[in-house]
GUVOKOL-469658 format. One record per atom (N, C-alpha, C): residue number from 1; residue in one letter; atom name; x, z, y. Coordinates in Angstrom, 3 decimals. Layout:
// GUVOKOL-469658
+-----+---------+-------+----------+----------+----------+
: num : residuo : atomo :        X :        Z :        Y :
+-----+---------+-------+----------+----------+----------+
: NUM :       A :    CA :        X :        Z :        Y :
...
+-----+---------+-------+----------+----------+----------+
// end
This chain:
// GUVOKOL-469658
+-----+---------+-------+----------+----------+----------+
: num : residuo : atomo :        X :        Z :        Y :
+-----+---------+-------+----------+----------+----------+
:   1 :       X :     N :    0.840 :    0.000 :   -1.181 :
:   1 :       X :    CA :    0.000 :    0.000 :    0.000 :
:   1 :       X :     C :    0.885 :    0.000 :    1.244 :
:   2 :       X :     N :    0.413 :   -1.350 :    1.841 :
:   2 :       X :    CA :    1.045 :   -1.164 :    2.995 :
:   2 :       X :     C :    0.840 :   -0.185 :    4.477 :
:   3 :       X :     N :    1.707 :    0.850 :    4.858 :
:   3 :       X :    CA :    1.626 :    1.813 :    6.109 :
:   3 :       X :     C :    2.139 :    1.419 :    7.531 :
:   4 :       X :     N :    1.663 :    1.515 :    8.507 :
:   4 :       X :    CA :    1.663 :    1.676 :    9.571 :
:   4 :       X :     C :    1.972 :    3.148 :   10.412 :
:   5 :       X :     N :    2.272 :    2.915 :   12.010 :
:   5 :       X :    CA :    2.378 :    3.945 :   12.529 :
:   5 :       X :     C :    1.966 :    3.859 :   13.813 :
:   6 :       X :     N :    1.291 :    4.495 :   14.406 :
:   6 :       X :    CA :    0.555 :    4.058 :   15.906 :
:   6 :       X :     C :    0.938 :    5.224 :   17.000 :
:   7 :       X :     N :    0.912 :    4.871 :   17.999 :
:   7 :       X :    CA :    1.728 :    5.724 :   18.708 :
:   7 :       X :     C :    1.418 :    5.557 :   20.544 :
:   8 :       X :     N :    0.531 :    6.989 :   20.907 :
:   8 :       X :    CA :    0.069 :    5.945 :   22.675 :
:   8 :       X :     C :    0.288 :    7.589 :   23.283 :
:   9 :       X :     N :    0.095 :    7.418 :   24.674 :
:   9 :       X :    CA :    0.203 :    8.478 :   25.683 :
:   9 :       X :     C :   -1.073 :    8.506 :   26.812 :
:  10 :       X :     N :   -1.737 :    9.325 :   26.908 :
:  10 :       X :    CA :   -2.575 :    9.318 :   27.911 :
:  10 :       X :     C :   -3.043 :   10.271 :   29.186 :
:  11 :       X :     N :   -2.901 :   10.252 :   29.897 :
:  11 :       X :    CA :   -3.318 :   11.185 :   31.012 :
:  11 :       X :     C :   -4.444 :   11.994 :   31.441 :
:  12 :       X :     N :   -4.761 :   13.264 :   31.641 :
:  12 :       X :    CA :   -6.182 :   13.992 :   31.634 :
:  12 :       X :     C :   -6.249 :   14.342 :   32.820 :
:  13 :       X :     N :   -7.041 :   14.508 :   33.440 :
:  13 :       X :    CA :   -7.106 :   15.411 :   34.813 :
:  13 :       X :     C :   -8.030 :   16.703 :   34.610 :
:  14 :       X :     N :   -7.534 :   17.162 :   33.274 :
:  14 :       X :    CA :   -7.842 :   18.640 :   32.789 :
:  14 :       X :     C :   -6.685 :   19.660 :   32.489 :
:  15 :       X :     N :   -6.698 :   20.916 :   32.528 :
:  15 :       X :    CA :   -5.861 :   21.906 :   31.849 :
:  15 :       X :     C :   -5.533 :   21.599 :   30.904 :
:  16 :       X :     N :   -4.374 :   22.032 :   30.061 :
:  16 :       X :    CA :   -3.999 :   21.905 :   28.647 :
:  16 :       X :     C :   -4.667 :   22.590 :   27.957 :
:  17 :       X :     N :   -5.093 :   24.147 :   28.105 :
:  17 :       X :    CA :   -6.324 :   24.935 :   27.666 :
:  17 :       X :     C :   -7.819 :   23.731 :   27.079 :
:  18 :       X :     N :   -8.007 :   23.134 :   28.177 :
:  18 :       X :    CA :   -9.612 :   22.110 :   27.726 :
:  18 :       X :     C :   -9.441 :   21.706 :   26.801 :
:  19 :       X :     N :   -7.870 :   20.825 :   27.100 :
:  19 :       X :    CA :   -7.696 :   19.460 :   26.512 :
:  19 :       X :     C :   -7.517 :   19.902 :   24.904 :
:  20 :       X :     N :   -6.857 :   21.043 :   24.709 :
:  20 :       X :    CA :   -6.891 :   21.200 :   23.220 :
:  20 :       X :     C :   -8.343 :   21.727 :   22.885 :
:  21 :       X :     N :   -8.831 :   22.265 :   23.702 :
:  21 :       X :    CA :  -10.586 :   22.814 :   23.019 :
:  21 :       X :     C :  -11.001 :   21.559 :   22.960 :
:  22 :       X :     N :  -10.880 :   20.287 :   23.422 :
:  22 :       X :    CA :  -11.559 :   19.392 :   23.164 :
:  22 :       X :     C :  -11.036 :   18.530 :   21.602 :
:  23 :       X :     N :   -9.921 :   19.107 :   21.351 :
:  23 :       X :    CA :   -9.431 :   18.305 :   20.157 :
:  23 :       X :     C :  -10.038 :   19.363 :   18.832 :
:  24 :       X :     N :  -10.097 :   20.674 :   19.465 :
:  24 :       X :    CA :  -10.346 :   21.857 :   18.120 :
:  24 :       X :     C :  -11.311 :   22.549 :   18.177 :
:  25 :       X :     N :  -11.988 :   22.753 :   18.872 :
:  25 :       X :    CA :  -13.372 :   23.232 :   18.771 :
:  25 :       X :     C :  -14.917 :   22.833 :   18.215 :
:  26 :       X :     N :  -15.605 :   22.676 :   17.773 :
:  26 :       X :    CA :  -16.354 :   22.400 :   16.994 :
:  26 :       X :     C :  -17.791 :   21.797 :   18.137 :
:  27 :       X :     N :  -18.079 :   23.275 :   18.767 :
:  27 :       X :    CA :  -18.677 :   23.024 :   19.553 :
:  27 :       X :     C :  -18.195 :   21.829 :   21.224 :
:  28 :       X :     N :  -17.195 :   21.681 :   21.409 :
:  28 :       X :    CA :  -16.799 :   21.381 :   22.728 :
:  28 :       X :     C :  -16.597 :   19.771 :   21.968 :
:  29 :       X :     N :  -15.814 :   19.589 :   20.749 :
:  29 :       X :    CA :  -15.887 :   17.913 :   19.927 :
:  29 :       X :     C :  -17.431 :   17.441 :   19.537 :
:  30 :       X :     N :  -18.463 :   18.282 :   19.275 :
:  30 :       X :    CA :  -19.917 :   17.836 :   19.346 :
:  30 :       X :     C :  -20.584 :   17.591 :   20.699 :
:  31 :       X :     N :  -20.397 :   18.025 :   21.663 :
:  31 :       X :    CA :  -20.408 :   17.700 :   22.983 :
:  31 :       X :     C :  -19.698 :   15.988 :   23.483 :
:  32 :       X :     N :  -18.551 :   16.037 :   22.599 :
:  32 :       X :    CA :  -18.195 :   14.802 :   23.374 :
:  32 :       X :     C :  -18.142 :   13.748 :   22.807 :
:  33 :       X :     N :  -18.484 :   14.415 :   21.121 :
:  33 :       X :    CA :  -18.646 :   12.736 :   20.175 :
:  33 :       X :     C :  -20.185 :   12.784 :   19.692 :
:  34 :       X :     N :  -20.693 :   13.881 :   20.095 :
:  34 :       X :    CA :  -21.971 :   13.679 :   19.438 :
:  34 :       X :     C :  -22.698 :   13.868 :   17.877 :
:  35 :       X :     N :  -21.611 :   14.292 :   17.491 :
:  35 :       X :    CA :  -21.674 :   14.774 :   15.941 :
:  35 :       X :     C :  -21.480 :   16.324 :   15.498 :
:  36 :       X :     N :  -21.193 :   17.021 :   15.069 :
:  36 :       X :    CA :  -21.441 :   18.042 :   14.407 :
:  36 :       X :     C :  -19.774 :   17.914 :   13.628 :
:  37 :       X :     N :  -18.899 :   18.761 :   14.163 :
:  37 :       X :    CA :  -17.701 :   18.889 :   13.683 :
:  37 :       X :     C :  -17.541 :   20.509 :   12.886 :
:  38 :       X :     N :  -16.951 :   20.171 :   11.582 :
:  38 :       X :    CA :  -16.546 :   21.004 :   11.704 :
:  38 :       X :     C :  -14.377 :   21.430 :   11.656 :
:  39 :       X :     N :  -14.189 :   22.629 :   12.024 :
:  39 :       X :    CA :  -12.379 :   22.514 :   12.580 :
:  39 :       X :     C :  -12.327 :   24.112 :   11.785 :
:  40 :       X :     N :  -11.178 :   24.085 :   11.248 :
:  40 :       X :    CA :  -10.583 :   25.534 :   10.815 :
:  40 :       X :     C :   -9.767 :   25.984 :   11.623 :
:  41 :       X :     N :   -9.378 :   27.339 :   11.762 :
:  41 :       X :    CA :   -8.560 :   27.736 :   13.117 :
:  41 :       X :     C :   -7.185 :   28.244 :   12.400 :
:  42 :       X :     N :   -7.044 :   27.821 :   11.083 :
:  42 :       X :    CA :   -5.783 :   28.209 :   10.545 :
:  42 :       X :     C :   -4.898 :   27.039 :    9.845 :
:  43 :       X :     N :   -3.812 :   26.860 :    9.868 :
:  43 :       X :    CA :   -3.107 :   26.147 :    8.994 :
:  43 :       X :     C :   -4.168 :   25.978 :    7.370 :
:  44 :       X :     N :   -3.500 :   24.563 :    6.914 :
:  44 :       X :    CA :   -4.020 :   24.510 :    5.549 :
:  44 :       X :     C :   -5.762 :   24.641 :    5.454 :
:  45 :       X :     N :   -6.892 :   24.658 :    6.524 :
:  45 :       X :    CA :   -8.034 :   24.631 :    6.412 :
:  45 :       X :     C :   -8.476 :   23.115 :    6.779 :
:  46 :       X :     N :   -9.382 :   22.848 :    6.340 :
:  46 :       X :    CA :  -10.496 :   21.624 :    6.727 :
:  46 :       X :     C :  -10.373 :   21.748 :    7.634 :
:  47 :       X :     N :  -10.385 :   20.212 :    8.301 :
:  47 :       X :    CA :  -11.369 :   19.369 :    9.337 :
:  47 :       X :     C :  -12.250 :   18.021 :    9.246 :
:  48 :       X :     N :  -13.299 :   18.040 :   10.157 :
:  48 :       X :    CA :  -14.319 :   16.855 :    9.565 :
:  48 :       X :     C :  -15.120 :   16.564 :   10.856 :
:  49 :       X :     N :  -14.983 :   15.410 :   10.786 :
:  49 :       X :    CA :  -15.937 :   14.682 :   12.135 :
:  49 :       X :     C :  -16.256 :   13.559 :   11.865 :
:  50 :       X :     N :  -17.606 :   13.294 :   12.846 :
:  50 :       X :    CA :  -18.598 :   12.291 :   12.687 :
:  50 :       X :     C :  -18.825 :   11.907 :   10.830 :
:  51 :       X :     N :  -19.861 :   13.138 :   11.173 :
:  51 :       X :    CA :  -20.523 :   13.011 :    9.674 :
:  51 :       X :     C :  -19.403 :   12.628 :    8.704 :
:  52 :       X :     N :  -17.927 :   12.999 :    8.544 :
:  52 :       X :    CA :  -17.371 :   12.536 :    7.530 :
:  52 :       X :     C :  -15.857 :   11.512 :    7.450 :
:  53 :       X :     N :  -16.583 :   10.762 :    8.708 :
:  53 :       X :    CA :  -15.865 :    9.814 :    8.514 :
:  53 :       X :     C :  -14.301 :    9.927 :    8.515 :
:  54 :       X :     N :  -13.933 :   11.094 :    8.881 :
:  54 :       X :    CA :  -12.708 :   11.355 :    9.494 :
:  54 :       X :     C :  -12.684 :   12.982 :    8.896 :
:  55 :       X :     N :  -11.597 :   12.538 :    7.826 :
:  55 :       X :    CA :  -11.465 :   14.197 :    7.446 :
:  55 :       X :     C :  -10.059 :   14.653 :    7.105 :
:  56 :       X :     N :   -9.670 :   16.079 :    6.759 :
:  56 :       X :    CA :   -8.399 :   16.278 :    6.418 :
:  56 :       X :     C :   -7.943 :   17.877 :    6.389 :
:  57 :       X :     N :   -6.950 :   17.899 :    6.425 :
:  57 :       X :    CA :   -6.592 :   19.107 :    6.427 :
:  57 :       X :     C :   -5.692 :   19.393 :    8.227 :
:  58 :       X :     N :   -5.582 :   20.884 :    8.323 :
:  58 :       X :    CA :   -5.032 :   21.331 :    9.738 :
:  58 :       X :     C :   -3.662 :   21.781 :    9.015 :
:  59 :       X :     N :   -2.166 :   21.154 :    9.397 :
:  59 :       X :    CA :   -1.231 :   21.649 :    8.965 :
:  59 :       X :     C :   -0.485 :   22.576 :   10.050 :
:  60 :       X :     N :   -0.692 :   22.077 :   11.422 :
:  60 :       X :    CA :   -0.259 :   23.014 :   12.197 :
:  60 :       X :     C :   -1.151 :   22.841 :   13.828 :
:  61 :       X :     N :   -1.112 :   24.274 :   14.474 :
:  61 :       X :    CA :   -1.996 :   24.701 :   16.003 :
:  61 :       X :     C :   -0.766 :   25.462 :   16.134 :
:  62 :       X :     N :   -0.861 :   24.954 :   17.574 :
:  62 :       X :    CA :    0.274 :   26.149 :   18.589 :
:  62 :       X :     C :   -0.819 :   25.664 :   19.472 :
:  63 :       X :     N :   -1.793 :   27.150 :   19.727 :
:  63 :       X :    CA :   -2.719 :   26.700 :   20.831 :
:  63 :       X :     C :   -2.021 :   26.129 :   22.563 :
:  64 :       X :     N :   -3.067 :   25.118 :   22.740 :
:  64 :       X :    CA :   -2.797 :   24.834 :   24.183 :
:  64 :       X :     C :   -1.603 :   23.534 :   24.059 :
:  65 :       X :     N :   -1.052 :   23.593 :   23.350 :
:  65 :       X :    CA :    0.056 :   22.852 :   23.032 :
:  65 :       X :     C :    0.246 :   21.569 :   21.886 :
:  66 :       X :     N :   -0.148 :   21.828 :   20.628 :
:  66 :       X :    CA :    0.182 :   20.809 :   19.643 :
:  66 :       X :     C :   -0.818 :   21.286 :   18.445 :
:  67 :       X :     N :   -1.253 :   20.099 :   17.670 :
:  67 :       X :    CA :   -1.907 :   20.028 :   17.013 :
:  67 :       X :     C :   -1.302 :   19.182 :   15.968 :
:  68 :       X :     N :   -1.277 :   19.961 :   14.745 :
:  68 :       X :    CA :   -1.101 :   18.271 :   13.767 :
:  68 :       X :     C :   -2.039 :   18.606 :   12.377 :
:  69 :       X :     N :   -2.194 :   17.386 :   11.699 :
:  69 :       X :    CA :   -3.264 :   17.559 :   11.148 :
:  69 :       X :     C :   -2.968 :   16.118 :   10.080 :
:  70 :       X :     N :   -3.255 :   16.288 :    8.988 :
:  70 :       X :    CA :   -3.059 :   15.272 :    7.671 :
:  70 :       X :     C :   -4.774 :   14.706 :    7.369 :
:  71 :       X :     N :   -4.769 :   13.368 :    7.339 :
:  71 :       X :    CA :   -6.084 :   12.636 :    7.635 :
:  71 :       X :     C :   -6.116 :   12.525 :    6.412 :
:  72 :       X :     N :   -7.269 :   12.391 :    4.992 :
:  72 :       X :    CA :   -7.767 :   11.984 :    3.966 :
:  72 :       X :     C :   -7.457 :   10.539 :    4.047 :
:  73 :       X :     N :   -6.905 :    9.598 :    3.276 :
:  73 :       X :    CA :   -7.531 :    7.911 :    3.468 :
:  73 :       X :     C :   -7.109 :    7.586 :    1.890 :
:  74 :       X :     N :   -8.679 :    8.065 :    0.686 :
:  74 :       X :    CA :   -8.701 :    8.067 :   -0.618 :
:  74 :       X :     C :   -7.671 :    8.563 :   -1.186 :
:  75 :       X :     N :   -7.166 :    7.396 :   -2.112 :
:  75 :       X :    CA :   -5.987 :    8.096 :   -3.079 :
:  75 :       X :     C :   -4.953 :    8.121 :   -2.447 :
:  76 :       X :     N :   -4.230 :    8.290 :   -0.760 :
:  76 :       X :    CA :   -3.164 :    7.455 :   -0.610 :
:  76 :       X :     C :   -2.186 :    8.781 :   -0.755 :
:  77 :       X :     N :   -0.848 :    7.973 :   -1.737 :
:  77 :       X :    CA :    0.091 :    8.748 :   -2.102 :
:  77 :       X :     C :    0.885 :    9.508 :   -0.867 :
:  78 :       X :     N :    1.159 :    8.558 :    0.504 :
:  78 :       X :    CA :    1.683 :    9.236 :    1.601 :
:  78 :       X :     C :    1.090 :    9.794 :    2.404 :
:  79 :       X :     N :    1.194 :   10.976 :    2.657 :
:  79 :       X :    CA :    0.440 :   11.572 :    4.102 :
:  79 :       X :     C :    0.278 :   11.168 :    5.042 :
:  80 :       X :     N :   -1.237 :   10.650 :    5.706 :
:  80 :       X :    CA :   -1.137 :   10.072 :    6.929 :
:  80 :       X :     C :   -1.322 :   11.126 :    7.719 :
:  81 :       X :     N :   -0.377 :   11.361 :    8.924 :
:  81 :       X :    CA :   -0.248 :   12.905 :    9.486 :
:  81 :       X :     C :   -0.761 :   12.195 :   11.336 :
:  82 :       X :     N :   -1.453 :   13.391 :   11.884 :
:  82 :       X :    CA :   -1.259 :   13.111 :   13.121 :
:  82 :       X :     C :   -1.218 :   14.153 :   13.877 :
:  83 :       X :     N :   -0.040 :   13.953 :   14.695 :
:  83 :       X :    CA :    0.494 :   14.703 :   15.827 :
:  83 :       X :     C :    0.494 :   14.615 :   17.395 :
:  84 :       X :     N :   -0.612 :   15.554 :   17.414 :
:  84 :       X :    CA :   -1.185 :   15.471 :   19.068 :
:  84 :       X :     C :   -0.116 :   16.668 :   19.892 :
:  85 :       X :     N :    0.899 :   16.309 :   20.758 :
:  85 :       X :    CA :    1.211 :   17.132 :   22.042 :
:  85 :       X :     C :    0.174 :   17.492 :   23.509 :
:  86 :       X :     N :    0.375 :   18.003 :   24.285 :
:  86 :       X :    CA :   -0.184 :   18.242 :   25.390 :
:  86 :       X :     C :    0.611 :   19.085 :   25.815 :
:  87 :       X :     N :    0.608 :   18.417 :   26.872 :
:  87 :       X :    CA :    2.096 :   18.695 :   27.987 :
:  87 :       X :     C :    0.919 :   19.321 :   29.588 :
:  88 :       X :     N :    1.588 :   19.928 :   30.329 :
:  88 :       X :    CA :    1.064 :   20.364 :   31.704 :
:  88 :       X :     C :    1.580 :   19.138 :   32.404 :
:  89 :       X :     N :    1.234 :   18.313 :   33.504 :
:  89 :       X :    CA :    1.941 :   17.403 :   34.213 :
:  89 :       X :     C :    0.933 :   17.699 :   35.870 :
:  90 :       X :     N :    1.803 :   18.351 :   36.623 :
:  90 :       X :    CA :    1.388 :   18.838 :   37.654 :
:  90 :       X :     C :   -0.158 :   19.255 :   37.268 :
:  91 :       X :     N :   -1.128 :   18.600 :   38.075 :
:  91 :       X :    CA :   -2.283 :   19.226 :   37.894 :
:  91 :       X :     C :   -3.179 :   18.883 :   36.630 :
:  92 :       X :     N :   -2.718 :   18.189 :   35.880 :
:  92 :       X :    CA :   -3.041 :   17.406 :   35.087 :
:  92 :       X :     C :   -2.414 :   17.828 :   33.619 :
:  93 :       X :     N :   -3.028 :   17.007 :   32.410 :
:  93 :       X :    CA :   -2.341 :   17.320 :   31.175 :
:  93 :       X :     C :   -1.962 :   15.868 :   30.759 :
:  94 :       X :     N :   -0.455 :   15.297 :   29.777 :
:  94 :       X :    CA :   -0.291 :   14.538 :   28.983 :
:  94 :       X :     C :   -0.525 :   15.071 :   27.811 :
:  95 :       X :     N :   -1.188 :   13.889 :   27.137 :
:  95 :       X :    CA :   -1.681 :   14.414 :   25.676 :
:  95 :       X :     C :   -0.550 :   12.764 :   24.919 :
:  96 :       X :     N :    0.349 :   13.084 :   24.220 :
:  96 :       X :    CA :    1.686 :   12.274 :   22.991 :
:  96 :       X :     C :    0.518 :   12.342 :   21.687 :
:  97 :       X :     N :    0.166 :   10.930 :   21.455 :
:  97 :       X :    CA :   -0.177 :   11.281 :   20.132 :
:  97 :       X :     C :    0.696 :   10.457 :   19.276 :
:  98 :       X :     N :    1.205 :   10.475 :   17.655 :
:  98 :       X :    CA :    1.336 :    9.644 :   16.994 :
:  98 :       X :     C :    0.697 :    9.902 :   15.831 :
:  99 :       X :     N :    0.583 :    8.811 :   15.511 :
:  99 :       X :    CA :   -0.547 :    8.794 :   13.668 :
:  99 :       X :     C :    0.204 :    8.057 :   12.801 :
: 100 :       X :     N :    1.001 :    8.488 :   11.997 :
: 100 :       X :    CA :    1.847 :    7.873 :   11.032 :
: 100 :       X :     C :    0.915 :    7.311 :    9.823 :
: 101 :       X :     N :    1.555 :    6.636 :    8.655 :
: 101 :       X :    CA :    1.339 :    6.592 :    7.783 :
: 101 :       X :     C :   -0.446 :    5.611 :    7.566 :
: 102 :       X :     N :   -0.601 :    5.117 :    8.322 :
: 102 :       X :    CA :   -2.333 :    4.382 :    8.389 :
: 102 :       X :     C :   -1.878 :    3.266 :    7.409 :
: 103 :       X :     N :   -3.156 :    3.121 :    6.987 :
: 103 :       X :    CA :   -3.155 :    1.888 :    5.398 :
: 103 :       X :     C :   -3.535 :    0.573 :    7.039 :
: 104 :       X :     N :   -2.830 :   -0.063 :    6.217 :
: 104 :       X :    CA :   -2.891 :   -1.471 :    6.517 :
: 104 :       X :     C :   -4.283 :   -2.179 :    7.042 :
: 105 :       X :     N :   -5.181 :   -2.101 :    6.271 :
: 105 :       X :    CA :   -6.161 :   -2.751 :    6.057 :
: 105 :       X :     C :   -7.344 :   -1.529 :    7.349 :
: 106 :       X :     N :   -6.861 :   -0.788 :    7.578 :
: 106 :       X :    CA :   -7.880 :    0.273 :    8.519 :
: 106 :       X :     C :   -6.681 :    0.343 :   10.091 :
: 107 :       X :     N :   -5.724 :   -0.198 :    9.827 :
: 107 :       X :    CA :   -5.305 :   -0.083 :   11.123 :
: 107 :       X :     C :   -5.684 :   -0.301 :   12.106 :
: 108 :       X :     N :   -6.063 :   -1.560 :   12.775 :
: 108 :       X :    CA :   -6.688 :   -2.055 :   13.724 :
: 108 :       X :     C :   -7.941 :   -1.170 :   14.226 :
: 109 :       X :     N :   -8.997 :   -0.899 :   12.956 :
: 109 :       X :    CA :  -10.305 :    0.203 :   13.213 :
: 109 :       X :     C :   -9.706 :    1.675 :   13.912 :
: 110 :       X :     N :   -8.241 :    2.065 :   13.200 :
: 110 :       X :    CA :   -8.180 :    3.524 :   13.584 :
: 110 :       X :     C :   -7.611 :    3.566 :   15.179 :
: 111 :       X :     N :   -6.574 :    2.218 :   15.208 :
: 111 :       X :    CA :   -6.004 :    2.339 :   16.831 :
: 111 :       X :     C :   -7.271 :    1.966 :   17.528 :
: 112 :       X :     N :   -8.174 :    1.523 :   17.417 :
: 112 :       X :    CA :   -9.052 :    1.136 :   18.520 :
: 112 :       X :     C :   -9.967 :    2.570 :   18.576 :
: 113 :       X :     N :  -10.213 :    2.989 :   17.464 :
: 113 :       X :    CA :  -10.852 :    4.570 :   17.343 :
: 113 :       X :     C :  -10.325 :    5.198 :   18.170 :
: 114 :       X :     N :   -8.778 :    5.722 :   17.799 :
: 114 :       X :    CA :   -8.156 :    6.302 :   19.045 :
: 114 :       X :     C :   -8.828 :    5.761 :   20.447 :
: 115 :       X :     N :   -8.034 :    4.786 :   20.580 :
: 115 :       X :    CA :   -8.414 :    4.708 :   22.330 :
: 115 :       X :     C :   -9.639 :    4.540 :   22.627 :
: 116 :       X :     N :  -10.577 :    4.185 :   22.069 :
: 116 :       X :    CA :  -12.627 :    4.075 :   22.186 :
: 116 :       X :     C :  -12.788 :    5.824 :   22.125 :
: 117 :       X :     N :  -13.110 :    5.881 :   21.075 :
: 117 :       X :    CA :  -14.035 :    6.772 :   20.699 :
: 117 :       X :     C :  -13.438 :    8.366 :   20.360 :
: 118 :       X :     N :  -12.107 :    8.148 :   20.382 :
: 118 :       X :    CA :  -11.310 :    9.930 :   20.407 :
: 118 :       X :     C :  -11.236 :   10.071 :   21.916 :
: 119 :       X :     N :   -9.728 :    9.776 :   22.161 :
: 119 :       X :    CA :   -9.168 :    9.621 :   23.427 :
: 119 :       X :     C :  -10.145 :    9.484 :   24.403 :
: 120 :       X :     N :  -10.497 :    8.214 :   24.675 :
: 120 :       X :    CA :  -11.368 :    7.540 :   25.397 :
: 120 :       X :     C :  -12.296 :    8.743 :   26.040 :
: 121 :       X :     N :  -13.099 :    9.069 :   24.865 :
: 121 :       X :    CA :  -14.292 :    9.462 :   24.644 :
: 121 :       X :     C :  -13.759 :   11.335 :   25.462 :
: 122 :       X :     N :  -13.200 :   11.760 :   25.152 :
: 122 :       X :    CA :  -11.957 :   12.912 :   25.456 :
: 122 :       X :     C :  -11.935 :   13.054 :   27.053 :
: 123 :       X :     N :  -11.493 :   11.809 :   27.602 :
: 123 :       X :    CA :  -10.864 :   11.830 :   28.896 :
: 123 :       X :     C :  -12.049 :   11.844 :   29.405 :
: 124 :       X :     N :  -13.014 :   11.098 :   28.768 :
: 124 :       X :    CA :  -14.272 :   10.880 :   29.795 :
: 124 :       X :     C :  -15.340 :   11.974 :   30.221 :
: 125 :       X :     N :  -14.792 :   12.561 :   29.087 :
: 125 :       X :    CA :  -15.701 :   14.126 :   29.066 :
: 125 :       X :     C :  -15.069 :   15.020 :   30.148 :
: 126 :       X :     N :  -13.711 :   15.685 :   30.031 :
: 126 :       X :    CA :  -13.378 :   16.028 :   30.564 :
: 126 :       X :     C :  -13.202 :   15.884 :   32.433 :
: 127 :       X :     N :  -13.256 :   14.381 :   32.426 :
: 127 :       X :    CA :  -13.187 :   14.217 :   34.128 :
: 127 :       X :     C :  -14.237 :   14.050 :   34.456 :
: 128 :       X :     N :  -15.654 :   14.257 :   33.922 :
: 128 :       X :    CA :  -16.600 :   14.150 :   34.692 :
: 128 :       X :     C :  -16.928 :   15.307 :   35.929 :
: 129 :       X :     N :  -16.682 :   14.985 :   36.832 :
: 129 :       X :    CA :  -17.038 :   15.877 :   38.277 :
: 129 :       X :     C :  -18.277 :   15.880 :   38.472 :
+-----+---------+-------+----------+----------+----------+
// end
């Protein structure tokens, strides 16, 4: 199976505090995707969003800061891992993501996921004034 690795940077005009409640909270990710998440608050627990589609395990939280997390995609022998930073940048937060390890054949769906419907969807919540 062929793997991929995707890799983008984006800008918030939120706290680093939000910006990770918006990646780990259950309630604050149903707010902004509209689904019913559920997130474990410890290493080695479940995560699951939009009904499913997107599931895995939490390998590491340093609140406020970094998130990483190993995505389900069937039998695949390599871990597809993804590693979210969030940085303070003056008033603002950078959020570093990379997503290693994506099957071939779902790449295109997962980078456009990212920037649509995670990210996207993320920033838009957050800067609404």
């Amino acid at each position: 199976m062929e793997l991929k690795d995707f890799k983008t940077r984006v800008k918030v005009k939120a706290e680093p505090g939000d910006v990770y409640s918006a990646f780990t909270n259950p309630f604050t990710i149903e707010l902004w995707s509209g689904y019913k998440a559920v997130f474990g608050t410890e290493p080695g627990s479940e995560f699951s969003m939009w009904d499913g589609e997107i599931s895995g395990l939490i390998v590491d939280l340093v609140p406020n800061e970094k998130i990483v997390q190993e995505w389900f995609f069937g039998e695949q022998e390599t871990p597809s891992i993804v590693t979210i930073k969030i940085f303070q940048d003056g008033f603002n937060s950078q959020v570093d993501l990379l997503h290693t390890n994506i099957p071939l054949e779902v790449y295109d769906e997962i980078c456009q996921g990212w920037k649509d419907y995670y990210l996207g969807a993320i920033k838009e919540f957050l800067e609404i004034e």
